[in-house]
SEDOZA-68591 format. One record per residue (C-alpha): residue number from 1; residue in one letter; chain; x, y negated, z negated. Coordinates in nm, 4 decimals, m for minus. Each point is the difference from the previous one (the first is absolute). Example, Ala and Ser with C-alpha at 12.3 -4.5 7.8 and 13.67 -1.06 7.14 Angstrom:
<pts>
<pt 1, A, A, <1.2300, 0.4500, m0.7800>> <pt 2, S, A, <0.1370, m0.3440, 0.0660>> 
</pts>
This chain:
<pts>
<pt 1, X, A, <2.1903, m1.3278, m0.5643>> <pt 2, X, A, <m0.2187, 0.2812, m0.0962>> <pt 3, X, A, <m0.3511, m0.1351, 0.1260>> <pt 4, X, A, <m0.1755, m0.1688, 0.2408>> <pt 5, X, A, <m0.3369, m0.1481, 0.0954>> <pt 6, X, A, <m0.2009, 0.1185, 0.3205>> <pt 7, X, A, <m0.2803, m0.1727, 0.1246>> <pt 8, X, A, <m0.2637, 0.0689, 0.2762>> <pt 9, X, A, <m0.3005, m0.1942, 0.1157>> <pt 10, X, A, <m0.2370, m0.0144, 0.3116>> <pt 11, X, A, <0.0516, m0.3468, 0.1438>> <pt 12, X, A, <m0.3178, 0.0819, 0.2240>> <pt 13, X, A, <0.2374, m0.1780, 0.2605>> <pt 14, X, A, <m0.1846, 0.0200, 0.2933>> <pt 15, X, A, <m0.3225, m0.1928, m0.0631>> <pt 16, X, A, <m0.0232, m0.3341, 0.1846>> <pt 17, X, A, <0.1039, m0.1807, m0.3500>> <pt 18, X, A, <0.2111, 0.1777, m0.0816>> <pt 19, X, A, <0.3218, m0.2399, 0.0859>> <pt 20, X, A, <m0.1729, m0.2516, m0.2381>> <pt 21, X, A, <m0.0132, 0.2055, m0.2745>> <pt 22, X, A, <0.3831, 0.1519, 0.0075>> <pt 23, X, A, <0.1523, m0.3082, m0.1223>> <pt 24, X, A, <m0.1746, 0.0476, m0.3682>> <pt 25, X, A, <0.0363, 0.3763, 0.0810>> <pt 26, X, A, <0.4076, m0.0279, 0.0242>> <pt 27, X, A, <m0.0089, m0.2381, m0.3159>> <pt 28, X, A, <m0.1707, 0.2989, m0.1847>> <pt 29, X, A, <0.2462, 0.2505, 0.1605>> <pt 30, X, A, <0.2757, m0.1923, m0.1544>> <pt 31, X, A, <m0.1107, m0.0528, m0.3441>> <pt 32, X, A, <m0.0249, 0.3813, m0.0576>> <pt 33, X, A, <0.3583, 0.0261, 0.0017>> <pt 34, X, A, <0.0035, 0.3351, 0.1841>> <pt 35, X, A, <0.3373, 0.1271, 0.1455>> <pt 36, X, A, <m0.1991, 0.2288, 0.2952>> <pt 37, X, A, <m0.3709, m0.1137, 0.1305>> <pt 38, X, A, <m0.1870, 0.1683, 0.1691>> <pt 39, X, A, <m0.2381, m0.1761, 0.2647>> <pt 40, X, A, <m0.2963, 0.1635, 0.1830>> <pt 41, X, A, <m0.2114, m0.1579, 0.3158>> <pt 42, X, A, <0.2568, m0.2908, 0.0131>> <pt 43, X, A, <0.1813, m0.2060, 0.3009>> <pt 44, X, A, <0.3117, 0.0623, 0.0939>> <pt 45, X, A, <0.1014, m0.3976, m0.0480>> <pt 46, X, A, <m0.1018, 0.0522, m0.3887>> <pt 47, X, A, <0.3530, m0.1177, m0.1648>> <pt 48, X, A, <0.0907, 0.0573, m0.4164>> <pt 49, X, A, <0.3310, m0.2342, m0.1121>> <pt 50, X, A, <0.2721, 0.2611, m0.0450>> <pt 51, X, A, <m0.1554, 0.2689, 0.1257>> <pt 52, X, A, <0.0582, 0.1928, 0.3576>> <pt 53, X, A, <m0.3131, 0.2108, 0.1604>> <pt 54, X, A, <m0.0242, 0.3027, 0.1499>> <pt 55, X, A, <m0.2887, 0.0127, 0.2078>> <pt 56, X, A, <m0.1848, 0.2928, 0.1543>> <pt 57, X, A, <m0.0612, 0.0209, 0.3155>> <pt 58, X, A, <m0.2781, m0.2330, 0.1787>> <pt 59, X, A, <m0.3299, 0.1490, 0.0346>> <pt 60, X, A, <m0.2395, 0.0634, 0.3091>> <pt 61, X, A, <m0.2883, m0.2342, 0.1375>> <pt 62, X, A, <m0.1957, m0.1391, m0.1197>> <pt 63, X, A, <0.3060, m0.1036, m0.2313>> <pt 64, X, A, <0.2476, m0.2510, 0.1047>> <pt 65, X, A, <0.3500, 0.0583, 0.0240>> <pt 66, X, A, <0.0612, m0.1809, m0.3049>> <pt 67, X, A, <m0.2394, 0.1901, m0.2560>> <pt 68, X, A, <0.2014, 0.2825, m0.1545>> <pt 69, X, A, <m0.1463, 0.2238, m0.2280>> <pt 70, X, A, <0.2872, m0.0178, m0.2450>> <pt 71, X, A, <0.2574, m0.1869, m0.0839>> <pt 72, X, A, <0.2870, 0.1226, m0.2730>> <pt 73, X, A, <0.1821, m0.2967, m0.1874>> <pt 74, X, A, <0.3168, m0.0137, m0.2089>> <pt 75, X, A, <0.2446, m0.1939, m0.0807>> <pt 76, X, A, <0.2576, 0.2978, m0.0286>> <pt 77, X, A, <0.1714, 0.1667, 0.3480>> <pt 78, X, A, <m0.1837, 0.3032, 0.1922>> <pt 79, X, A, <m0.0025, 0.1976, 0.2743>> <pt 80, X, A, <m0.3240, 0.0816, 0.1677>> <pt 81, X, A, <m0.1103, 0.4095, m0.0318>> <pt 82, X, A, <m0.2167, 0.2342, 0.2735>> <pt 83, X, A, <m0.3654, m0.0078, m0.0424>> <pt 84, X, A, <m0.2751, 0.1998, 0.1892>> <pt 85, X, A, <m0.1986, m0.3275, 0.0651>> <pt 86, X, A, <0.2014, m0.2878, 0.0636>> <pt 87, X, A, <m0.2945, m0.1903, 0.0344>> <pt 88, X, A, <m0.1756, 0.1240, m0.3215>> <pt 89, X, A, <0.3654, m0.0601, m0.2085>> <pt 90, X, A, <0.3219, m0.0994, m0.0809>> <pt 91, X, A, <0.2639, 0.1813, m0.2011>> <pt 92, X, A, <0.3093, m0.1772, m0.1259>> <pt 93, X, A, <0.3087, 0.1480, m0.2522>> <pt 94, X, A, <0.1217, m0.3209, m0.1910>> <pt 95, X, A, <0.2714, m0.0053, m0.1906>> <pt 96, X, A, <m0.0542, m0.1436, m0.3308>> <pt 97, X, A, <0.2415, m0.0583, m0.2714>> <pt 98, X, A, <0.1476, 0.2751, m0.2005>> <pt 99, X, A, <m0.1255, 0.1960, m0.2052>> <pt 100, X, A, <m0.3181, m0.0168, 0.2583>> <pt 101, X, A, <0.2190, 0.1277, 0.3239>> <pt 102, X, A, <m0.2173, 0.0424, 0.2774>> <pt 103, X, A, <m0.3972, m0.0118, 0.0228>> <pt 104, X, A, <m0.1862, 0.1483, 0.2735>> <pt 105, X, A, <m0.2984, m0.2563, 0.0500>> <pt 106, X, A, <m0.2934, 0.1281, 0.2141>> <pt 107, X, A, <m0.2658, m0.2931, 0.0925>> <pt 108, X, A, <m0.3157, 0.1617, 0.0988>> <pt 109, X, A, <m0.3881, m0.0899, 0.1308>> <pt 110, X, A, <m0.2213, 0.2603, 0.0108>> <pt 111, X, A, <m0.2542, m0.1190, 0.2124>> <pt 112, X, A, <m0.3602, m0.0849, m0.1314>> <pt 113, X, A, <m0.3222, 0.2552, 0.0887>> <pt 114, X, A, <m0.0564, m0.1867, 0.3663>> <pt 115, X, A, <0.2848, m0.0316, 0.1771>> <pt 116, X, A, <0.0206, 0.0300, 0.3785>> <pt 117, X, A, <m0.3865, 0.0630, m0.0757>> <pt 118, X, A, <m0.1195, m0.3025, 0.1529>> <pt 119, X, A, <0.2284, 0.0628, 0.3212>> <pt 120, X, A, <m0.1359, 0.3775, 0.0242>> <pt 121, X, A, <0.4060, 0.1410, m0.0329>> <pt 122, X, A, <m0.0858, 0.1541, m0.3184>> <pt 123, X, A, <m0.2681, 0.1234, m0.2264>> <pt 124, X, A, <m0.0869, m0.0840, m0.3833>> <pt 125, X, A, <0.3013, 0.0855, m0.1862>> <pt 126, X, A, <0.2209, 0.1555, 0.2546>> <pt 127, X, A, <0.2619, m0.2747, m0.0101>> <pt 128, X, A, <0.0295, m0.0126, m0.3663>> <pt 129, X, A, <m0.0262, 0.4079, m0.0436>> <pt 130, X, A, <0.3475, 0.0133, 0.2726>> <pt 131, X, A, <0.1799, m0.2425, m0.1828>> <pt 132, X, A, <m0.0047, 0.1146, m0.3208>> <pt 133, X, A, <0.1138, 0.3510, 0.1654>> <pt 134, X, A, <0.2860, m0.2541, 0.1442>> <pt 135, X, A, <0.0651, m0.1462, m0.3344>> <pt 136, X, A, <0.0281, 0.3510, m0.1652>> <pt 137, X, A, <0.2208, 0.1405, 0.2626>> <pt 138, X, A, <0.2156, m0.3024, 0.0108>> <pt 139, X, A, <0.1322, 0.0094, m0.3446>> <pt 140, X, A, <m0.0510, 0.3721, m0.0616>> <pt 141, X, A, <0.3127, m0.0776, 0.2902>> <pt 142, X, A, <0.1906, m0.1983, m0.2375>> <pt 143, X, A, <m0.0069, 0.1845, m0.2870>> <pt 144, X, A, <0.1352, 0.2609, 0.1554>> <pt 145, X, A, <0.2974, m0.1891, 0.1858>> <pt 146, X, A, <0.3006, 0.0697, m0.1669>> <pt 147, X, A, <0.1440, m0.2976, 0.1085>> <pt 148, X, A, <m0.2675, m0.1956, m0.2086>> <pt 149, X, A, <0.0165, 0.2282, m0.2757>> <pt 150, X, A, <0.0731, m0.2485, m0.2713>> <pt 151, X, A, <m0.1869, m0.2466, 0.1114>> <pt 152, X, A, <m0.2906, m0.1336, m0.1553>> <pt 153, X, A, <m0.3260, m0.0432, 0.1229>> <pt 154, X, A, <m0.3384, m0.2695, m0.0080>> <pt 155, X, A, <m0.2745, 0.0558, 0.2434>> <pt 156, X, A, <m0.2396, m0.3357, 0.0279>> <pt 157, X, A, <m0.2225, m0.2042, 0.1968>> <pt 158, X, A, <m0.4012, 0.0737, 0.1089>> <pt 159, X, A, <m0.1793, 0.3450, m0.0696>> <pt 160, X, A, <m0.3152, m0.0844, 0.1382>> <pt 161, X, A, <m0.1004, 0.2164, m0.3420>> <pt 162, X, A, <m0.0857, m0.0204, m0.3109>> <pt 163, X, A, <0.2627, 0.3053, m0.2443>> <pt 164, X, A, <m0.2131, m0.1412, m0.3729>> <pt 165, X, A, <m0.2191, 0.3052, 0.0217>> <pt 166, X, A, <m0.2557, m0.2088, 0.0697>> <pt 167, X, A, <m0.0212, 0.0856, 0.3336>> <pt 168, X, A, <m0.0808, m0.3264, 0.0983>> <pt 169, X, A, <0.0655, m0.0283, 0.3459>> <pt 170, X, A, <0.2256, 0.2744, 0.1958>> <pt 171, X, A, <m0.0620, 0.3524, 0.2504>> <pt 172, X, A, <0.0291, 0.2862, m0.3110>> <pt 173, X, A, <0.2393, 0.2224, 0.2126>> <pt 174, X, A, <0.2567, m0.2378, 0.0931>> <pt 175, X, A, <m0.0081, m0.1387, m0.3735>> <pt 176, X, A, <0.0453, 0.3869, m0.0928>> <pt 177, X, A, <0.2199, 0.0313, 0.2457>> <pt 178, X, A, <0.2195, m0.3447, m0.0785>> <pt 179, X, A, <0.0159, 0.0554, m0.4002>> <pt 180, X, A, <0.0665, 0.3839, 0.0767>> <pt 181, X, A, <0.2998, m0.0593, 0.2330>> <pt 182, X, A, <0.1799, m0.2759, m0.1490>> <pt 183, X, A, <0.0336, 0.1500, m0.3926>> <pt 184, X, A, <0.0554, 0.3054, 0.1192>> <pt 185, X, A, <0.3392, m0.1710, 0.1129>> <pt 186, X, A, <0.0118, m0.1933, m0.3005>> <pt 187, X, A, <m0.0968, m0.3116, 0.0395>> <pt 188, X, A, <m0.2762, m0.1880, m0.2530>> <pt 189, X, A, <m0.2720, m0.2590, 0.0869>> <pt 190, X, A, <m0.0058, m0.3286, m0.2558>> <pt 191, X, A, <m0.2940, m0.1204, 0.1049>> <pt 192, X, A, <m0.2651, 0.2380, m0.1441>> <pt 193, X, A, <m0.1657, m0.2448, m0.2172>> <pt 194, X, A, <m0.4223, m0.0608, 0.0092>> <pt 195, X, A, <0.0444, m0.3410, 0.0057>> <pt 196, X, A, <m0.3396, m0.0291, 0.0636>> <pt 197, X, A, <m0.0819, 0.1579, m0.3623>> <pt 198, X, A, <0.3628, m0.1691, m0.1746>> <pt 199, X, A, <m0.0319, m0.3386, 0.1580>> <pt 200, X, A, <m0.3282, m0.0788, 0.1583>> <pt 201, X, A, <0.1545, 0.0198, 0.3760>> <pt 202, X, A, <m0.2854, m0.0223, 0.2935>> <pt 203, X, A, <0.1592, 0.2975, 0.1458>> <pt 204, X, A, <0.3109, 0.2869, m0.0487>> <pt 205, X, A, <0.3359, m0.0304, 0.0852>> <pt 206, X, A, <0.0538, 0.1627, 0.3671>> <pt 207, X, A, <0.3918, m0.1668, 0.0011>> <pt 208, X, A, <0.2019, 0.2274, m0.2202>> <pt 209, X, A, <0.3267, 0.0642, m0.0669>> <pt 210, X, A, <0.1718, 0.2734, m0.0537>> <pt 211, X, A, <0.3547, 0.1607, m0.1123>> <pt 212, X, A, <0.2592, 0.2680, 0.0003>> <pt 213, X, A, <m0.0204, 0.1249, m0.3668>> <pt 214, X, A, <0.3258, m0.1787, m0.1014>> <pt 215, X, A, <m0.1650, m0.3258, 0.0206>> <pt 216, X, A, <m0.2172, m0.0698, m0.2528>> <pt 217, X, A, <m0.2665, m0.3566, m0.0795>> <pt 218, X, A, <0.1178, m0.2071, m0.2857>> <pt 219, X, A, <m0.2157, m0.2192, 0.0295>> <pt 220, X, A, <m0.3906, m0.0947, m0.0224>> <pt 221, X, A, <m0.1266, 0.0727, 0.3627>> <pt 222, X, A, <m0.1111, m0.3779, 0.1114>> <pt 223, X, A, <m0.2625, m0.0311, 0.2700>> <pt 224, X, A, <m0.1158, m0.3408, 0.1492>> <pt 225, X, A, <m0.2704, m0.0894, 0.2952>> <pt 226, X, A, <m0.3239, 0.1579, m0.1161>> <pt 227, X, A, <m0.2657, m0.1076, 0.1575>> <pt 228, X, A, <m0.1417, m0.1666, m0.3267>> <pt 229, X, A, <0.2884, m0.2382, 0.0278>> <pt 230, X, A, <m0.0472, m0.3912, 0.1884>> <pt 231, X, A, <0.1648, m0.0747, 0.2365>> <pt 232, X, A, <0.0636, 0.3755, 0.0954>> <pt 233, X, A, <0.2869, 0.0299, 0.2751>> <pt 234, X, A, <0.0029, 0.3442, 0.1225>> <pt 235, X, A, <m0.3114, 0.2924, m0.0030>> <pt 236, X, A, <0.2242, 0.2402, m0.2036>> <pt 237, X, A, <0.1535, m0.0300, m0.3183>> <pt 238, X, A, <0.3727, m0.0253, m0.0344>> <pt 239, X, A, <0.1879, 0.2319, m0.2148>> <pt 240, X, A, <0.3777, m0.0247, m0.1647>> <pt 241, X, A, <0.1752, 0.1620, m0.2996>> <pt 242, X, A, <0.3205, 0.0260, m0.1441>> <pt 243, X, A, <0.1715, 0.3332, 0.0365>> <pt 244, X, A, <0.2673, 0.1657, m0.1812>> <pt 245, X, A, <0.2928, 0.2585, 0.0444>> <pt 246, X, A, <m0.1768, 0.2932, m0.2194>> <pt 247, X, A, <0.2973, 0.1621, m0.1437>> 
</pts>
């Protein structure tokens, strides 16, 4: 086995409908065949056939115990990494089948413009500037283990920012300093597409994944959840693709 699909959405999990709408959420989940998902603002009772979670930790008022910001999904074994913010994400080494040996899998949300605004703990931005300095730091870390040497890596979940160019929603530092510090370890984004401009999206993708540059997509990126679509079942757009050993 020489690739694998990854998937992340943003069940926005925490609204008061949300347990109504998980049931067609999960039935999505499962059609997209995915061997690791990647779940942002989700409950920690949120269950996927086959598949074990590893949750971060639970957040602070005025979240309840059982929103986590991330949840990490697989149907392969893992153990559970070091992050800087347990509460902000979850870090799992799974080992999948050979030739794919073991894959660092970082779940991330990078909170949005306004949070701990509203509660006067923070001001605009500050939240999301500190933990994309956490995200940086934390795998500049593993890349330079030499224990996890080999391993490869995929970095997923919520952004909170637009990487198309576009600038389309985002604080221009942090992207600078995001896109700056994570290729300069060599890892590459797969979710640069203007899908705005190349399929008629209402807004950018701000849920990207990326890659250690061993892993490359073979696949079309597919997208689902616009908010063109009926019925829609989450505020963000979900994201998988197929990726490949690149040898």
């Amino acid at each position: 086995m020489n690739t694998f699909r990854i998937a992340t959405w943003n069940l926005d999990g925490y609204r008061s409908n949300a347990k109504s709408l998980l049931p067609r959420q999960l039935e999505v989940l499962q059609e997209l065949l995915a061997d690791i998902v990647v779940l942002t603002e989700v409950r920690d009772t949120t269950l996927l056939p086959g598949k074990q979670f590893w949750w971060s930790d639970p957040g602070e008022p005025p979240y309840t115990p059982r929103d986590r910001a991330v949840g990490i999904a697989s149907s392969w074994e893992g153990r559970a990494l070091p992050v800087r913010d347990s509460r902000l994400s979850v870090c799992v080494a799974l080992t999948a089948p050979p030739p794919l040996g073991c894959i660092i899998v970082y779940g991330i949300i990078i909170p949005y413009s306004m949070d701990g605004v509203r509660q006067r703990v923070a001001s605009a931005w500050e939240r999301h500037q500190k933990a994309v300095d956490d995200v940086v730091a934390d795998l500049c870390h593993l890349r330079s283990d030499p224990a996890l040497r080999e391993a490869r890596i995929v970095l997923a979940g919520d952004f909170n920012t637009s990487l198309d160019g576009s600038n389309w929603y985002g604080h221009h530092g942090a992207r600078i300093r995001l896109v700056d510090g994570l290729t300069s370890i060599g890892l590459t984004c797969h979710t640069l597409e203007d899908i705005r401009a190349t399929r008629a999206a209402d807004r950018a993708i701000v849920d990207h994944i990326w890659s250690s540059s061993d892993l490359i997509s073979c696949e079309p990126l597919h997208i689902w959840c616009d908010r063109n679509e009926p019925g829609r079942l989450s505020d963000h757009n979900g994201v998988v693709l197929r990726l490949v050993v690149n040898s």
